[in-house]
N, C-alpha and C positions, 0 to 999 in steps of 0.2 A: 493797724492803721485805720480800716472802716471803722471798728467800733469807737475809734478813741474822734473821728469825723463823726459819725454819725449818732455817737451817745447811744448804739443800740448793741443789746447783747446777739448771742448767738448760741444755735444749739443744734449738735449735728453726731453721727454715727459713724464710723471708721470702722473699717474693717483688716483685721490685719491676721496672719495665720502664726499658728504659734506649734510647733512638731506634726506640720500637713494641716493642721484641725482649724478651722475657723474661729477666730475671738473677735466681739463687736464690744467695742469701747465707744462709748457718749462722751462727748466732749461740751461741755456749758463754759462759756465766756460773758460775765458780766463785767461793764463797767463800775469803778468806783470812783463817787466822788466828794470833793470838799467841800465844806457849809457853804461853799460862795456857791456851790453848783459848776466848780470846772473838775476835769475827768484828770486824778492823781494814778489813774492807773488800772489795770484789770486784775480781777480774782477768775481762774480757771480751776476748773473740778473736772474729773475725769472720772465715770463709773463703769464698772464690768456689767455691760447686758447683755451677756453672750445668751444668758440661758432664758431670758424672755423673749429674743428677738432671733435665736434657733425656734420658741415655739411658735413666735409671729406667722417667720414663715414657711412652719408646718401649717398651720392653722390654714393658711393663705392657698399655699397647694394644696390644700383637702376641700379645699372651697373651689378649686378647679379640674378637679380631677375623681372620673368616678370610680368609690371605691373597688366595686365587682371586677371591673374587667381593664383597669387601668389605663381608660383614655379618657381624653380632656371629655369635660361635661358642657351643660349647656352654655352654664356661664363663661368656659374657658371660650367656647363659640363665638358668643355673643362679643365677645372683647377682639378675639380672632377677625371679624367679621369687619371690625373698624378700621384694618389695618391694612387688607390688599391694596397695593398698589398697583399704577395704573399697565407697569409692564405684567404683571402678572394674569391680564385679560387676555382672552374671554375667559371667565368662567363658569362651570356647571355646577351644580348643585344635586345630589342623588340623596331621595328618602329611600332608607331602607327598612324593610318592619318584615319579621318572622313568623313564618307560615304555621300554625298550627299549632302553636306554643299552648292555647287554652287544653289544645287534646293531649300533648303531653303533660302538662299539668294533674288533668284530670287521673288520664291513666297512672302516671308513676311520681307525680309529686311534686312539690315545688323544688324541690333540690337537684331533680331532673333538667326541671326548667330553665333552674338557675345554670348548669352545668350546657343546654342548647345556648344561653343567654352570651358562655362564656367565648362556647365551640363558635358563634357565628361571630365574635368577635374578634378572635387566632386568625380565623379564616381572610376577613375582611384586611385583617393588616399584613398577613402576608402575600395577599394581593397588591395593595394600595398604599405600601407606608411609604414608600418612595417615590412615590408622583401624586400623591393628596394628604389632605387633612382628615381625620377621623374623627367622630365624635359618639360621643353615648348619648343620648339625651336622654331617656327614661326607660322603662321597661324594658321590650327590644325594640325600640326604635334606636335606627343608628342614621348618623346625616356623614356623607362624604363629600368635602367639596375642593374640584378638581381646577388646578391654577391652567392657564394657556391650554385650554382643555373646550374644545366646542360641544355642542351637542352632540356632533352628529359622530363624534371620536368620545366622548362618554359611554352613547350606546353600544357600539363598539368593544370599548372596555366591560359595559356591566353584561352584555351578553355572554361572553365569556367567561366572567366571574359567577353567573348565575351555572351555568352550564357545569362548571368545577362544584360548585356549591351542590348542587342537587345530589352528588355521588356521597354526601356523606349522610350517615344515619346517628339516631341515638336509638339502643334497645335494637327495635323493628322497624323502630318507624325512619323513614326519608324524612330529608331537612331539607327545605326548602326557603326561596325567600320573595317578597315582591318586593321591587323599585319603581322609584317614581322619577323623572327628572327636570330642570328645568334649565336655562342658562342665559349665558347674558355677556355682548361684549363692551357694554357701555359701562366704562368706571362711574357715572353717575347714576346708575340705576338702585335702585334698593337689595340687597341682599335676602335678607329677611323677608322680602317682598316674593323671590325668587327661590327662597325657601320653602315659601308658604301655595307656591307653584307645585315643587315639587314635592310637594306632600298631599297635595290634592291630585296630581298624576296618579301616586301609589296608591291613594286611598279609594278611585276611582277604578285600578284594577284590581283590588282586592275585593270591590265589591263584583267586578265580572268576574272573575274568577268563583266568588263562593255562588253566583248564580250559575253557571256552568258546573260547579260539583255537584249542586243540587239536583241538578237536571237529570245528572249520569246520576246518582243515586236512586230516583223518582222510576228512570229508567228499567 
């Protein structure tokens, strides 16, 4: 009835399962009509796109999801980010970045690396998967951000998790990690703003920290 009101076609995807397995059928609706220009009727076509729009959205979850360690990526964040509601205040924000990654690199390889990249990432969701968000964002930076969650019960939580975290090793070496935090219980404040809080926290004690090891080396 709209199209044959409004003279206008229409073009849409349906989904429907055929033995468990998902099938996407396109459905196009055009009107047709007679030399005066009135609508004698609709021509409907229906095509199988099951297997371009199963790649769609592989394509779409690979664009949100990092490969290594199989948690949402930046972009999955950055969408994430747009979306807390205002019951889910206050929230915290935790940078996380991995201690020492360039030394085992050096010593035992990138495959080592890659393999601390993975372990600091088991560890963090078996902490966290059930009361936060996770994110990879690139190398070993990871961002955790904690719903109804204040600062001062963050800390709390990451003390803890650091404390677990420290007991394990690769090889020889201790695994260790620094965190930064920041938070916020105003649904209008910037995220990424408070993001970028807690990443200057971290990056702020990784730089004390590598002056304090220097020192006891120097020592």
């Amino acid at each position: 009835r709209e199209i044959i009101m409004t003279g206008k076609g229409t073009r849409y995807i349906i989904e429907n399962f055929k033995d468990g397995e998902p099938e996407y059928m396109e459905l196009i609706k055009e009107p047709v009509f007679d030399k005066d220009g009135k609508i004698t009727g609709i021509v409907g076509l229906i095509n199988d796109v099951t297997e371009s729009e199963l790649l769609k959205r592989e394509l779409n979850k690979m664009a949100l999801v990092d490969k290594m360690t199989g948690l949402p990526n930046r972009n999955a964040m950055e969408i994430d980010m747009e979306k807390f509601e205002k019951a889910e205040y206050p929230i915290t924000v935790v940078s996380i970045d991995c201690d020492g990654l360039k030394r085992i690199n050096d010593t035992y390889g990138y495959s080592v690396g890659d393999e601390y990249i993975k372990m600091t990432s088991m560890i963090i969701q078996m902490a966290f998967a059930n009361q936060a968000k996770i994110y990879r964002l690139a190398g070993d930076e990871f961002v955790i951000i904690m719903t109804k969650t204040d600062e001062t019960q963050a800390q709390g939580l990451m003390r803890a998790f650091r404390s677990r975290f420290d007991m394990y090793k690769i090889r020889d070496l201790s695994l260790s990690v620094t965190y930064g935090l920041a938070g916020t219980d105003d649904p209008g404040a910037s995220l990424s703003r408070i993001l970028h809080k807690a990443n200057q926290d971290m990056l702020c004690k990784k730089f004390v920290n590598k002056r304090l090891n220097t020192k006891e080396e120097e020592y």
